[in-house]
Kinemage of the C-alpha trace (Angstrom):
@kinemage 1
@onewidth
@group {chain A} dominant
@subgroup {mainchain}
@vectorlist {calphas} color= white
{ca unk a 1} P -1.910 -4.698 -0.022
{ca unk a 2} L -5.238 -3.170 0.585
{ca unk a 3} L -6.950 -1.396 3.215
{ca unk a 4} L -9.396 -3.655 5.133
{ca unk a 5} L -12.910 -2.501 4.929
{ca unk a 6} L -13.897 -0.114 7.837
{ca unk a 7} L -16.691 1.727 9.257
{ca unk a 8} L -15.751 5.330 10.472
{ca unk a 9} L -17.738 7.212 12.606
{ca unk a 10} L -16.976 10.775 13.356
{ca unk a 11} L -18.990 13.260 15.472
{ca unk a 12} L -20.525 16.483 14.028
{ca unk a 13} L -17.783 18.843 14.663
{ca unk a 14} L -15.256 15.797 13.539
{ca unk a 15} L -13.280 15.791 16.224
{ca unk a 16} L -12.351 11.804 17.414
{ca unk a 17} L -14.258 12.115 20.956
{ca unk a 18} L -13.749 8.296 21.245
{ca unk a 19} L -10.493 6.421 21.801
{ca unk a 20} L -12.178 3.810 20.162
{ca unk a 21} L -12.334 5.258 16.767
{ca unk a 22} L -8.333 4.885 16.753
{ca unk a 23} L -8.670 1.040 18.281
{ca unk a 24} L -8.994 -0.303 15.116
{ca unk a 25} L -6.861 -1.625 12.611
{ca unk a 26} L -3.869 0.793 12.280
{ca unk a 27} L -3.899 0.786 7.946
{ca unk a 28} L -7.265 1.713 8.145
{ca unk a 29} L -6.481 4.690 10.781
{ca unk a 30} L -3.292 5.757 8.977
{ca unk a 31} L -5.825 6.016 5.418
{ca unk a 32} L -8.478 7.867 7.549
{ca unk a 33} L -5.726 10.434 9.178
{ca unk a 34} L -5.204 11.666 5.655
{ca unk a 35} L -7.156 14.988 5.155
{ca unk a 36} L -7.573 15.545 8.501
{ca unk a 37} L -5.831 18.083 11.161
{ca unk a 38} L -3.632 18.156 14.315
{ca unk a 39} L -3.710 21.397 16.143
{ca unk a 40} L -1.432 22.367 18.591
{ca unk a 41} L -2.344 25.332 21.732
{ca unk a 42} L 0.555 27.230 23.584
{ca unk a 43} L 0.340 30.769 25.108
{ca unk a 44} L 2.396 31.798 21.732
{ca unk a 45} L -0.986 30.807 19.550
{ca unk a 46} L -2.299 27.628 17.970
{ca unk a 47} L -1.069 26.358 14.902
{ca unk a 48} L -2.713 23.331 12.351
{ca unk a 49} L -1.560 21.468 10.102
{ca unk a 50} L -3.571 19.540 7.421
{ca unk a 51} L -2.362 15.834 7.850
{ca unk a 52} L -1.259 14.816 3.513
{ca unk a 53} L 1.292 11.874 4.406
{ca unk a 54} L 1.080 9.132 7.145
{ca unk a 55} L 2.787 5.915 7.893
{ca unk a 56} L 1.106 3.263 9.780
{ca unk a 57} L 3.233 0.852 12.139
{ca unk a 58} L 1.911 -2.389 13.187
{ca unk a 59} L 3.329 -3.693 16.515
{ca unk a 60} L 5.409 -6.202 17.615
{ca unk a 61} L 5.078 -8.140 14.616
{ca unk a 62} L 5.659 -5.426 12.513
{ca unk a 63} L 9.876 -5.543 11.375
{ca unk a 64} L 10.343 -2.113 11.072
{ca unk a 65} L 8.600 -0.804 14.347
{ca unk a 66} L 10.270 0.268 17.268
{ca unk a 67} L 7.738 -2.198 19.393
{ca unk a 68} L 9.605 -5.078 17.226
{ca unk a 69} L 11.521 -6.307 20.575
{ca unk a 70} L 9.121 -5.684 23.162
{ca unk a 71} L 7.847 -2.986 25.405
{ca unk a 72} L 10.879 -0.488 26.553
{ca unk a 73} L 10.569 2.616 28.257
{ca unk a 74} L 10.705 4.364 25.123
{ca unk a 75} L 7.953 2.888 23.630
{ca unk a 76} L 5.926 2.431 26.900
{ca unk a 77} L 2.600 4.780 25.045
{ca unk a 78} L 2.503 2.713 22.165
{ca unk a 79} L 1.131 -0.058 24.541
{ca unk a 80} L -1.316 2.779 26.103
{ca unk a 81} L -4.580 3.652 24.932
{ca unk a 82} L -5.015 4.463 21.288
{ca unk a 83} L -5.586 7.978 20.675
{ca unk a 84} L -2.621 8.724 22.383
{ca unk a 85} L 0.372 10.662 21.118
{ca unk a 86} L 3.669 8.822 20.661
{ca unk a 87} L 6.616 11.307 20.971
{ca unk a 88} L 10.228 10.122 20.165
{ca unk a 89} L 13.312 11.988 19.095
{ca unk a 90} L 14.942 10.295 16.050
{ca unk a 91} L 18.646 10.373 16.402
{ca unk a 92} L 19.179 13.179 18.468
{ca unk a 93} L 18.348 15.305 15.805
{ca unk a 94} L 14.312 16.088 15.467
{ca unk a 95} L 11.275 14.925 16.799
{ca unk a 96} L 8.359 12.871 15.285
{ca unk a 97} L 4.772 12.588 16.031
{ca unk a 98} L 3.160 9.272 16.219
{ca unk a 99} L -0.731 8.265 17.123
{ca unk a 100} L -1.469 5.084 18.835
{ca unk a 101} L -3.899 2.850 17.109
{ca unk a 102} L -5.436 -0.841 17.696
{ca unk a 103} L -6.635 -1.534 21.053
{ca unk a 104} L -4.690 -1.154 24.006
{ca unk a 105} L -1.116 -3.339 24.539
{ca unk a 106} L -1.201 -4.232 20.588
{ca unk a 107} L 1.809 -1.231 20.194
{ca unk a 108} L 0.549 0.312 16.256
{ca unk a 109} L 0.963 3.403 15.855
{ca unk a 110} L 0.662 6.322 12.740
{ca unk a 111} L 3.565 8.575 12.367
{ca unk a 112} L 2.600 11.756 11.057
{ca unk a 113} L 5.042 12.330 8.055
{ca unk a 114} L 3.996 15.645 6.472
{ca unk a 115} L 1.414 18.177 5.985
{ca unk a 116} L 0.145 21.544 5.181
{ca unk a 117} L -0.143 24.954 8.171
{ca unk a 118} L -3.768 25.665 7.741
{ca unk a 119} L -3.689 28.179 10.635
{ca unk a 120} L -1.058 29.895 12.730
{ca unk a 121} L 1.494 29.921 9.213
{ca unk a 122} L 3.146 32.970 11.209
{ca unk a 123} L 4.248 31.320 14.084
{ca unk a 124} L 4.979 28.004 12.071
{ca unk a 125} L 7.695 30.061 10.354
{ca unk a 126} L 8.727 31.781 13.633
{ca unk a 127} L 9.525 28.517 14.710
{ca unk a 128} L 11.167 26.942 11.767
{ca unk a 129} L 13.487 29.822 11.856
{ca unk a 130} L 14.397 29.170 15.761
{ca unk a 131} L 14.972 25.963 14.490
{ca unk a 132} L 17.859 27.251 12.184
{ca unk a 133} L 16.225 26.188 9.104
{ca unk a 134} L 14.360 28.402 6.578
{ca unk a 135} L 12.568 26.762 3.726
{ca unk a 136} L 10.060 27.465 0.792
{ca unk a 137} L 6.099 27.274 1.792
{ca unk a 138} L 6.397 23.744 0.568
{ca unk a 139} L 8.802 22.341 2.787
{ca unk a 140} L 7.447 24.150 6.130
{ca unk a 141} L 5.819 21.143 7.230
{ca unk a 142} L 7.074 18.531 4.844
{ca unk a 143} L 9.007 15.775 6.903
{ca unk a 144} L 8.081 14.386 9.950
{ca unk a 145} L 10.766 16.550 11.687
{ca unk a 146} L 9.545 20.203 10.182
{ca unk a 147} L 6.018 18.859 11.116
{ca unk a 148} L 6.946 18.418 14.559
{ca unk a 149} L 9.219 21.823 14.937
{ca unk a 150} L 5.799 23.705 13.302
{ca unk a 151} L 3.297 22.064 16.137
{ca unk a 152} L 6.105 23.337 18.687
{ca unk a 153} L 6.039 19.670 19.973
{ca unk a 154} L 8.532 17.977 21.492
{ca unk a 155} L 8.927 15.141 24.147
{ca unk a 156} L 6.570 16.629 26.709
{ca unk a 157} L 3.574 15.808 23.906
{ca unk a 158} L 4.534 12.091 24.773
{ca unk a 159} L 1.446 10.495 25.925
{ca unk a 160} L -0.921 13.397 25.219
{ca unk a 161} L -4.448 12.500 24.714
{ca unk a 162} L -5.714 13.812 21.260
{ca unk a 163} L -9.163 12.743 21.472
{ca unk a 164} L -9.698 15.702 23.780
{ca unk a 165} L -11.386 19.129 21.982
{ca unk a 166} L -10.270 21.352 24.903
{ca unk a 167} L -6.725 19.590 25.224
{ca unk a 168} L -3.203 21.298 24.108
{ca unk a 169} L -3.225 18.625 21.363
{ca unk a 170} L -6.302 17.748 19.076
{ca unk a 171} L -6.960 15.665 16.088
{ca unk a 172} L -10.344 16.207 13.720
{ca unk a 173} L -11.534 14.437 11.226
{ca unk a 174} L -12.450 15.076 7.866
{ca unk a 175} L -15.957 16.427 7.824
{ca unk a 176} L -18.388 13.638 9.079
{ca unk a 177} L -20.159 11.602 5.306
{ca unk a 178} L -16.797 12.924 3.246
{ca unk a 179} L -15.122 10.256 0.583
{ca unk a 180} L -11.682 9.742 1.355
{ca unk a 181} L -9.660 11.913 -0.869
{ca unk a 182} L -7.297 10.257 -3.496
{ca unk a 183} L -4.176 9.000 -2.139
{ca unk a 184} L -1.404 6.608 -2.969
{ca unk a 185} L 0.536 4.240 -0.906
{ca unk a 186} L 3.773 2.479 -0.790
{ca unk a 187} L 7.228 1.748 0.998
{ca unk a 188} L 8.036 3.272 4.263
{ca unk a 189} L 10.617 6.062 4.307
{ca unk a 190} L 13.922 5.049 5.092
{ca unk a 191} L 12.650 1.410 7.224
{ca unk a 192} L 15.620 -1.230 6.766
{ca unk a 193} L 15.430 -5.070 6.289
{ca unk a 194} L 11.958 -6.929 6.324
{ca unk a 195} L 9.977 -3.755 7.821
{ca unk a 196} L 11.556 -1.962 4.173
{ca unk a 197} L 9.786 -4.423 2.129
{ca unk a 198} L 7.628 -2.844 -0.168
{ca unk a 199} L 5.580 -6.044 -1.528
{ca unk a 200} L 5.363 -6.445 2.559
{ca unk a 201} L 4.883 -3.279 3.836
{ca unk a 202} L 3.548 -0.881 1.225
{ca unk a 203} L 2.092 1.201 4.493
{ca unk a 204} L 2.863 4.774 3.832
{ca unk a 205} L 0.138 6.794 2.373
{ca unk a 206} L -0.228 9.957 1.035
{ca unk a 207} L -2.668 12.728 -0.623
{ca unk a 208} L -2.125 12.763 -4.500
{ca unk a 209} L -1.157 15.657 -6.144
{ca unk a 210} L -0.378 17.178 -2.827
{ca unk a 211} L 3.144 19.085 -3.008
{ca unk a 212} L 3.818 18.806 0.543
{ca unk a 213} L 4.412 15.363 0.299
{ca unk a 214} L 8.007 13.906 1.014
{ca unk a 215} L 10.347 12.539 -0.672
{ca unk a 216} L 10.406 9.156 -0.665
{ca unk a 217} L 14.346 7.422 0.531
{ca unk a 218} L 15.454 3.812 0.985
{ca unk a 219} L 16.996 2.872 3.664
{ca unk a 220} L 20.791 3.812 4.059
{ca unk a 221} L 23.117 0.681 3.196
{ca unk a 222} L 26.635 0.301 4.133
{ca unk a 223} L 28.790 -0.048 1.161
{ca unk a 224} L 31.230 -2.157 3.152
{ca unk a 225} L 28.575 -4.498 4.015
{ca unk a 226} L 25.955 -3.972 1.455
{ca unk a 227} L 23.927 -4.682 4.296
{ca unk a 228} L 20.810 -2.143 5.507
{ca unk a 229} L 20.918 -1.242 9.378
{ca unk a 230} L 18.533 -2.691 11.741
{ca unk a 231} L 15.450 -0.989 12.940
{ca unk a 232} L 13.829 2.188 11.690
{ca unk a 233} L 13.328 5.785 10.800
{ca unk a 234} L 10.057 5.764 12.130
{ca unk a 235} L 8.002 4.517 15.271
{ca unk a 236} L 7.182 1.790 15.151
């Protein structure tokens, strides 16, 4: 499947000062994501991280997104404005980061899978290690999980408004009249069932040639059952 034709227009500085730049179809946003970076500003520092893996979610009739069965308190932002962060914690265990897309009440969203700490590496690693977990340069921000621990974001980000320069949270663009780099795309990490389908839903994209890439996993299948689980890994 390809990514519809698009026009993308990004300010000088190329930070998104519109939410309408993200209300637009959410494989075109995921593809444009890809290069660019998601700061994050606490009283400990700031830290980036250059966005080089995304996966885009498409709604309610999307099989492998969490807006599959309706609106739910949990998934209440993905109806919101696009441009909005979508926060959720993934089986108790880590959190992922997820930007709303299409135009209000259509429920797509990006997750933000993996990338690379631009600035603030020092505190990325002070973090990872609070987390428990020390890894290899590579794997700092390489999942959506490590990505998340990195930012120092968490459920509070739920609902934050990334559009905003001066905000805690802030996404920019590649630099305004740049190609978009090489990439590759395919399954979704993990997704069970129809939203798994990779002739379906080849909707996870990534920088090529870019080490901090993931892994790619199917989804887990019971042996008893041989059957996959239902829902997903990721927002949706």
């Amino acid at each position: 499947m390809s990514v519809p034709d698009r026009a993308v227009a990004v300010d000088p500085l190329g930070v998104v000062a519109a939410h309408v730049w993200y209300a637009r179809d959410v494989l075109a946003v995921a593809v444009d994501l890809l290069g660019a970076t998601i700061t994050s500003r606490s009283p400990d520092g700031d830290v980036t991280v250059r966005l080089t893996e995304v996966e885009a979610y498409g709604g309610e009739d999307d099989p492998g997104s969490h807006a599959a069965r309706g609106r739910t308190p949990r998934n209440s932002v993905m109806y919101a404005e696009p441009g909005r962060l979508y926060v959720y914690r993934h089986l108790g265990l880590h959190h992922c980061l997820n930007v709303v897309a299409q135009p209000t009440g259509r429920a797509a969203a990006v997750l933000l899978r993996a990338g690379e700490v631009v600035e603030g590496a020092d505190l990325a690693w002070a973090r990872r290690e609070a987390a428990g977990v020390v890894d290899s340069e590579r794997q700092l921000a390489r999942g959506p999980g490590r990505l998340a621990v990195c930012l120092g974001l968490d459920l509070d980000a739920n609902g934050a408004d990334v559009t905003e320069e001066g905000g805690d949270v802030v996404l920019r663009m590649r630099p305004e009249g740049s190609v978009v780099p090489a990439h590759r795309q395919g399954p979704r990490v993990g997704v069970a069932g129809a939203g798994g389908d990779a002739a379906r839903h080849p909707w996870r994209f990534w920088l090529a040639g870019e080490p901090t890439v993931s892994a790619y996993r199917p989804a887990y299948r019971s042996p008893a059952s041989g059957n996959a689980p239902g829902g997903a890994t990721a927002p949706a």
